[in-house]
C-alpha positions as CSV (number, residue, x, y, z in Angstrom):
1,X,0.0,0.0,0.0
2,X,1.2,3.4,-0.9
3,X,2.1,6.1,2.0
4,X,-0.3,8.4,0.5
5,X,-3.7,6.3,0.5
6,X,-5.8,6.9,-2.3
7,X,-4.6,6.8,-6.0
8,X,-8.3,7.7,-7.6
9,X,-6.5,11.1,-9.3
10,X,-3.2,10.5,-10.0
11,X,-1.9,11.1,-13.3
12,X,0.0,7.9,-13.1
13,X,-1.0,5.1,-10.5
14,X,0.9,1.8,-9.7
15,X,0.2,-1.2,-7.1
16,X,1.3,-4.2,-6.4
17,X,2.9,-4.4,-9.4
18,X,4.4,-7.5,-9.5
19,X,6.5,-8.5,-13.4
20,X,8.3,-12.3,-14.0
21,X,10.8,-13.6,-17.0
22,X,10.4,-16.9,-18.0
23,X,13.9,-17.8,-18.6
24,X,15.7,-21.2,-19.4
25,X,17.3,-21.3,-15.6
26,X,13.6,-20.5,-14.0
27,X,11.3,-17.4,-13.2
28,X,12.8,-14.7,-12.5
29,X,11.0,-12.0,-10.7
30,X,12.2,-8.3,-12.0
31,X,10.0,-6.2,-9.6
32,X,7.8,-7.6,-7.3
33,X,4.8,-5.7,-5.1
34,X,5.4,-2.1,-6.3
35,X,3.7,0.5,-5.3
36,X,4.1,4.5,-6.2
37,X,2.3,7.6,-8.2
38,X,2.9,10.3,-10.3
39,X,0.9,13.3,-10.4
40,X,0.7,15.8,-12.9
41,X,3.2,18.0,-12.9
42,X,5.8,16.4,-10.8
43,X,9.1,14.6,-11.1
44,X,9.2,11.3,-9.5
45,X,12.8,9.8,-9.6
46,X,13.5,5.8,-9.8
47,X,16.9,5.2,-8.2
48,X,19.1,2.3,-7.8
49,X,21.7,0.2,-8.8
50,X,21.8,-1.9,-12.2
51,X,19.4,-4.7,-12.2
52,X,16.9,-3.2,-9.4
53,X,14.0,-3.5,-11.4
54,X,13.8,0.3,-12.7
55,X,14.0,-0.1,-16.9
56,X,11.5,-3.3,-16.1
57,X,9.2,-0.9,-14.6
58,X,9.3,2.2,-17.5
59,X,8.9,-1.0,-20.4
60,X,5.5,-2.4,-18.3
61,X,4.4,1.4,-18.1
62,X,4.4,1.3,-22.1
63,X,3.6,-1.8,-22.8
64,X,6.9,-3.4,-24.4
65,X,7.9,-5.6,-22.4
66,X,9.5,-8.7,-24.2
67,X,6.1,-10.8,-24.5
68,X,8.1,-14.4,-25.4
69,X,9.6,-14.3,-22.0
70,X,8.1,-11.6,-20.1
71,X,5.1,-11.1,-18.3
72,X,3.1,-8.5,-15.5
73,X,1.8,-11.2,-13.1
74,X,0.1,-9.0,-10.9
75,X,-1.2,-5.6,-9.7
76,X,-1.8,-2.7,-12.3
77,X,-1.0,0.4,-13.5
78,X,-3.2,3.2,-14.0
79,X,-2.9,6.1,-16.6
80,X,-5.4,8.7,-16.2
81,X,-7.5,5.9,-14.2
82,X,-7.3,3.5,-16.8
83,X,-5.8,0.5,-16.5
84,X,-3.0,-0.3,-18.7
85,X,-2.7,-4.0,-17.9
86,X,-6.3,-4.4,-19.4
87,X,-6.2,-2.2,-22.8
88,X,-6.0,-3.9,-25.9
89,X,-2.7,-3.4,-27.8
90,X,-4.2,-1.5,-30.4
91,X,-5.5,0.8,-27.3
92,X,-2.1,0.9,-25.9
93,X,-0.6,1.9,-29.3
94,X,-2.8,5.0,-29.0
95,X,-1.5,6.0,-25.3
96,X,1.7,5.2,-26.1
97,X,3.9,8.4,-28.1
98,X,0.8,10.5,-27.8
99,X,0.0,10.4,-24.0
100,X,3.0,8.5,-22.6
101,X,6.2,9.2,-24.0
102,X,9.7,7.8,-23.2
103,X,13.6,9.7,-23.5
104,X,15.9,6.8,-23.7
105,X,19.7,6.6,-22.8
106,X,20.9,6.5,-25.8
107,X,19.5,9.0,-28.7
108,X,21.8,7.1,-31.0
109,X,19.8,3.8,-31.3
110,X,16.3,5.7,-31.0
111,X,17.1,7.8,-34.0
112,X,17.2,6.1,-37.1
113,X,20.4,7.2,-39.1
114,X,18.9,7.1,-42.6
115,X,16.1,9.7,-42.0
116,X,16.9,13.1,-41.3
117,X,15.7,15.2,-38.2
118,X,12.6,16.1,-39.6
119,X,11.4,13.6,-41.6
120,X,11.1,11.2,-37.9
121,X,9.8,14.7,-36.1
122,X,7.1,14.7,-39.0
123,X,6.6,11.1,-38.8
124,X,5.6,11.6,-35.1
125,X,2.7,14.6,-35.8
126,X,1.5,12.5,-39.3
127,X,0.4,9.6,-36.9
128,X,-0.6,11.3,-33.8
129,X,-2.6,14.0,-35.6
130,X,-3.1,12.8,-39.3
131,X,-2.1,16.3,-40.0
132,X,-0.1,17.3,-44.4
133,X,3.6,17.4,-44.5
134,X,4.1,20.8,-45.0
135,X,2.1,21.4,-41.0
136,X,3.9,18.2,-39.9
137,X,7.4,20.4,-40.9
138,X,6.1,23.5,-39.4
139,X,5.6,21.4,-36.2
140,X,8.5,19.9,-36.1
141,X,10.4,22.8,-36.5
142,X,8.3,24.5,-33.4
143,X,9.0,22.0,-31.3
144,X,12.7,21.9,-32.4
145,X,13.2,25.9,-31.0
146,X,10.9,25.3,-28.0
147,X,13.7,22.7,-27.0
148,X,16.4,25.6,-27.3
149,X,18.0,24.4,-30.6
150,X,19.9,26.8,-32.3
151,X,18.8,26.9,-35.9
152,X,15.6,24.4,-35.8
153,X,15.3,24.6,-39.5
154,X,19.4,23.4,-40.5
155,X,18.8,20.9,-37.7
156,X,15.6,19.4,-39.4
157,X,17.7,18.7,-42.5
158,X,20.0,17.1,-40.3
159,X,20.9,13.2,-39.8
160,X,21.7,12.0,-36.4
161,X,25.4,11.9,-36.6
162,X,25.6,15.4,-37.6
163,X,24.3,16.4,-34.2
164,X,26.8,16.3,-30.8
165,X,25.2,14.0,-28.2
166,X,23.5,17.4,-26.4
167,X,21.4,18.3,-29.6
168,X,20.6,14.7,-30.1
169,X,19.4,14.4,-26.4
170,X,17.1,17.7,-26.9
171,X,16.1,16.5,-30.5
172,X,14.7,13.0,-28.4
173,X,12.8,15.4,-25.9
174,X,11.1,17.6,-28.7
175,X,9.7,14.0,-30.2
176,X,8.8,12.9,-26.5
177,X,7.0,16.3,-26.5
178,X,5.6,16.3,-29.9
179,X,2.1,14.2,-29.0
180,X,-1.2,16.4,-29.4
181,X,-2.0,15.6,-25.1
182,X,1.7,15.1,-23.5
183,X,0.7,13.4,-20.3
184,X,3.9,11.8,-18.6
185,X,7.3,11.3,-19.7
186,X,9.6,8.9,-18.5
187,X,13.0,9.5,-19.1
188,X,15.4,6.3,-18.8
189,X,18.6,7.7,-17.6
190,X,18.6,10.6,-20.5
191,X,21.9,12.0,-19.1
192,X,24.1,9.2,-18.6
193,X,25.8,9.3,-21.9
194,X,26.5,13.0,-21.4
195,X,29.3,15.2,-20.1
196,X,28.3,16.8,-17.0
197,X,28.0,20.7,-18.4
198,X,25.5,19.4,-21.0
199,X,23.8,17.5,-18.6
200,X,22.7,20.1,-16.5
201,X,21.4,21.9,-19.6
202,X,19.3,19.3,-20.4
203,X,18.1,18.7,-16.6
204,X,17.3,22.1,-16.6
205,X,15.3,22.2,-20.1
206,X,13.4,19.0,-18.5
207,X,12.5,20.7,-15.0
208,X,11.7,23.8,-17.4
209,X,9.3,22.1,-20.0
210,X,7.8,20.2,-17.3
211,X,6.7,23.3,-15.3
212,X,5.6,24.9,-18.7
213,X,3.6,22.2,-19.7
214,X,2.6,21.1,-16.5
215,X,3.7,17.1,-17.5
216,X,4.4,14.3,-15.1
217,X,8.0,12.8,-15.3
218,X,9.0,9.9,-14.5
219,X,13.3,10.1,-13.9
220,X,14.9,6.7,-13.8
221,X,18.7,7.2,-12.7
222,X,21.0,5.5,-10.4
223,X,23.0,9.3,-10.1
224,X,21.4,10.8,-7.0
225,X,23.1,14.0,-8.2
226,X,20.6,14.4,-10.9
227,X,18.0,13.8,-8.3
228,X,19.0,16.5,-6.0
229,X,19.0,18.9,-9.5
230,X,15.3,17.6,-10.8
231,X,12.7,15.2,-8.4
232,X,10.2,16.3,-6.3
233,X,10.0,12.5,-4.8
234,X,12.1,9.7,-4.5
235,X,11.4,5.9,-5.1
236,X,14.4,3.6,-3.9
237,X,14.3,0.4,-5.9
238,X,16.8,-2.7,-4.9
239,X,16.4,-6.1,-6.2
240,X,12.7,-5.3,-7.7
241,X,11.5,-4.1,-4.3
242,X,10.9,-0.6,-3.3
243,X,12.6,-0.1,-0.1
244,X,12.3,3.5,0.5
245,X,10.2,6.7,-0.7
246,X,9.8,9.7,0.2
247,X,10.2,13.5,-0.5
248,X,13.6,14.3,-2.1
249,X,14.7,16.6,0.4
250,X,13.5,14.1,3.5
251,X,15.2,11.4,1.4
252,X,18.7,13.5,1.3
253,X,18.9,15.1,4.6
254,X,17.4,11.6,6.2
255,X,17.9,8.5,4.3
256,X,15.9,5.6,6.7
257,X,17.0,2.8,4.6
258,X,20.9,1.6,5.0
259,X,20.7,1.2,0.7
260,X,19.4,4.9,0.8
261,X,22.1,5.6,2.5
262,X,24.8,3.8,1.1
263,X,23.9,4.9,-2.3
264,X,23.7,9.3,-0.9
265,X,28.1,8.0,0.1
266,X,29.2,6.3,-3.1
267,X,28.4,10.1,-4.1
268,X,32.3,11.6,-4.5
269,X,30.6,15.1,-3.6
270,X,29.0,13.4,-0.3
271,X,30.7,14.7,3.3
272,X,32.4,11.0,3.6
273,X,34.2,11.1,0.4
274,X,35.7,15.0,0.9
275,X,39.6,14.5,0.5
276,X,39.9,10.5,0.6
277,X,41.9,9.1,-1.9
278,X,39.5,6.3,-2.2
279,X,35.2,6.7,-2.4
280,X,32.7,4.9,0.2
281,X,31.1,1.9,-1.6
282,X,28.2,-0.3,-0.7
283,X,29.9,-4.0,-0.4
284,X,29.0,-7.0,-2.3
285,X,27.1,-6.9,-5.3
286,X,23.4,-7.3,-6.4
287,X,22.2,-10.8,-5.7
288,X,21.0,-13.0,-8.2
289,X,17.2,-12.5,-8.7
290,X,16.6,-16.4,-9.6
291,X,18.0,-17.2,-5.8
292,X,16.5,-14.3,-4.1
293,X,15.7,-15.5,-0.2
294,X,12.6,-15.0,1.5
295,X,13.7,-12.0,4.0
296,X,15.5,-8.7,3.1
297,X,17.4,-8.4,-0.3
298,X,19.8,-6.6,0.7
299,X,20.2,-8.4,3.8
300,X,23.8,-9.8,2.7
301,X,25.4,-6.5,2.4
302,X,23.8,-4.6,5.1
303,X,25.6,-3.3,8.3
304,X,22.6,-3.1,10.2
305,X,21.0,-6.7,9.7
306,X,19.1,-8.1,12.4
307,X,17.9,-11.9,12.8
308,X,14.2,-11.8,11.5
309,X,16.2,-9.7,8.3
310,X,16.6,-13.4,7.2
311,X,13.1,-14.4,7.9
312,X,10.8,-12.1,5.9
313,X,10.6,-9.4,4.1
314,X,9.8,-6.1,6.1
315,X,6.8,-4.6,6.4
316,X,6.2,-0.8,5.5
317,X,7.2,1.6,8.1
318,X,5.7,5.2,8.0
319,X,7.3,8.2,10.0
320,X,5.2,10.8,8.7
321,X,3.1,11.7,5.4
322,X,5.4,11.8,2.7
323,X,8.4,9.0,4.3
324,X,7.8,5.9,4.2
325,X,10.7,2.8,4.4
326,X,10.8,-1.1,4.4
327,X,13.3,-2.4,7.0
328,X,13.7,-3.9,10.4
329,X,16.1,-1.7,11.8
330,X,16.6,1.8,9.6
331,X,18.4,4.7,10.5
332,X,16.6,6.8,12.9
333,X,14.0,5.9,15.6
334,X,10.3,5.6,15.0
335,X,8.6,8.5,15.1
């Protein structure tokens, strides 16, 4: 159950979601029982290390997860109070790129390096809004200056490689921002493959657009330095669980979860790490998902494990409205 009760009016709603892989060593549970919103407006960040269960998560949102293998076995997720997990595909198609759109990592294997610019920004307003080629160009171009390209028009008759990995990056967020109804945006570590001047650019052209159009986004990120820049709340994911939420700054100034924590020190700005040759790390490494044991994940590599840690996994623990944690013995006393 979320910390915040009732879900009837968020913009994007998800329980219990529970998603398995059929794979040839067993089933292999990706996320399992999770639970967060997104309302309009707002930038809710997805945080932890590889393999937690956050990319799973963005490809059940849209619909595309691998259907030979993989499958949402439980819960749902609701867009605009519909359910997702019900809709025909032919439904989804129509959510998908026109009210849910996704930034990916990489704007290098999203953009197809045989069209130019603007002939995939066209493509994108001829399908959602069935409108000529010469209006599709004029939109494209529009969208291309809102997103703070110099020269929309040369960039248009542009391919992909002729852009730096900064243009490319905005050039994804114009498409993402190119349906007729933008709802939410989910944006799957868009910064990564960036250096860290043109990253904050585009973080702030994000926060920007999103206050404009008054959009949900949905950050997924294991760099809790763009979180401090961009989220209003924080979900901490770790082996497909959520074990923390909470407001960004609560989550910063008082991580409850010893993961929450650990992650905030591997941080080379964080207090710890101030002049020491060598950075804080969290020891051990992600456990295997097909041998996952019935107590805490992260059990193994926790400092502050306790017996029934072992035994079962925790229970929610809330210490006020907008902090809530899963763990048996986390930082601070109960409020």
């Amino acid at each position: 159950m979320s910390m915040t009760g009732t879900q009837k009016n968020k913009l994007l709603a998800i329980k219990d979601l529970t998603v398995r892989f059929h794979t040839r060593f067993g089933v292999l549970y990706a996320v399992k029982n999770l639970c967060f919103h997104v309302e309009q407006g707002e930038t809710v960040a997805l945080v932890g290390e590889s393999g937690c269960g956050k990319s799973v998560t963005a490809l059940s949102i849209i619909g595309l997860l691998p259907q030979s293998i993989g499958e949402i076995s439980g819960g749902y997720i609701k867009f605009q109070g519909v359910d997702l997990c019900k809709l025909p595909e032919k439904e989804k198609q129509k959510i998908r790129g026109s009210k849910i759109s996704v930034i990916f990592q990489d704007p290098m294997t999203s953009l197809n390096p045989v069209f130019t610019i603007g002939n995939q920004m066209e493509e994108v307003f001829k399908t959602h809004e069935e409108v000529k080629k010469r209006e599709a160009r004029y939109k494209s171009i529009e969208m291309l200056r809102m997103v703070k390209i110099p020269d929309p028009e040369r960039c248009a008759r542009s391919y992909p490689h002729q852009l730096s990995g900064g243009m490319r990056q905005r050039v994804m967020i114009a498409m993402a921002l190119s349906s007729p109804e933008p709802g939410l945006i989910i944006a799957d570590e868009p910064t990564t493959a960036l250096d860290v001047t043109i990253q904050a650019q585009i973080l702030h052209l994000l926060n920007d657009l999103k206050k404009r159009l008054k959009i949900g986004l949905l950050l997924i990120t294991h760099d809790m330095g763009v979180v401090a820049e961009v989220a209003d709340r924080v979900v901490v994911m770790y082996a497909g669980h959520k074990v923390e939420e909470g407001l960004a700054e609560s989550i910063f100034r008082h991580p409850l979860h010893p993961y929450s924590m650990g992650l905030l020190q591997c941080q080379c700005s964080s207090a710890q790490n101030r002049g020491k040759e060598r950075l804080i790390t969290i020891g051990g490494t992600v456990p295997n998902l097909l041998r996952l044991s019935r107590g805490c994940p992260f059990a193994d590599r926790c400092n502050r494990v306790v017996g029934k840690c072992w035994d079962s996994f925790p229970p929610q623990q809330i210490f006020d409205q907008a902090h809530e944690v899963y763990c048996y013995n986390p930082l601070k006393e109960m409020l």
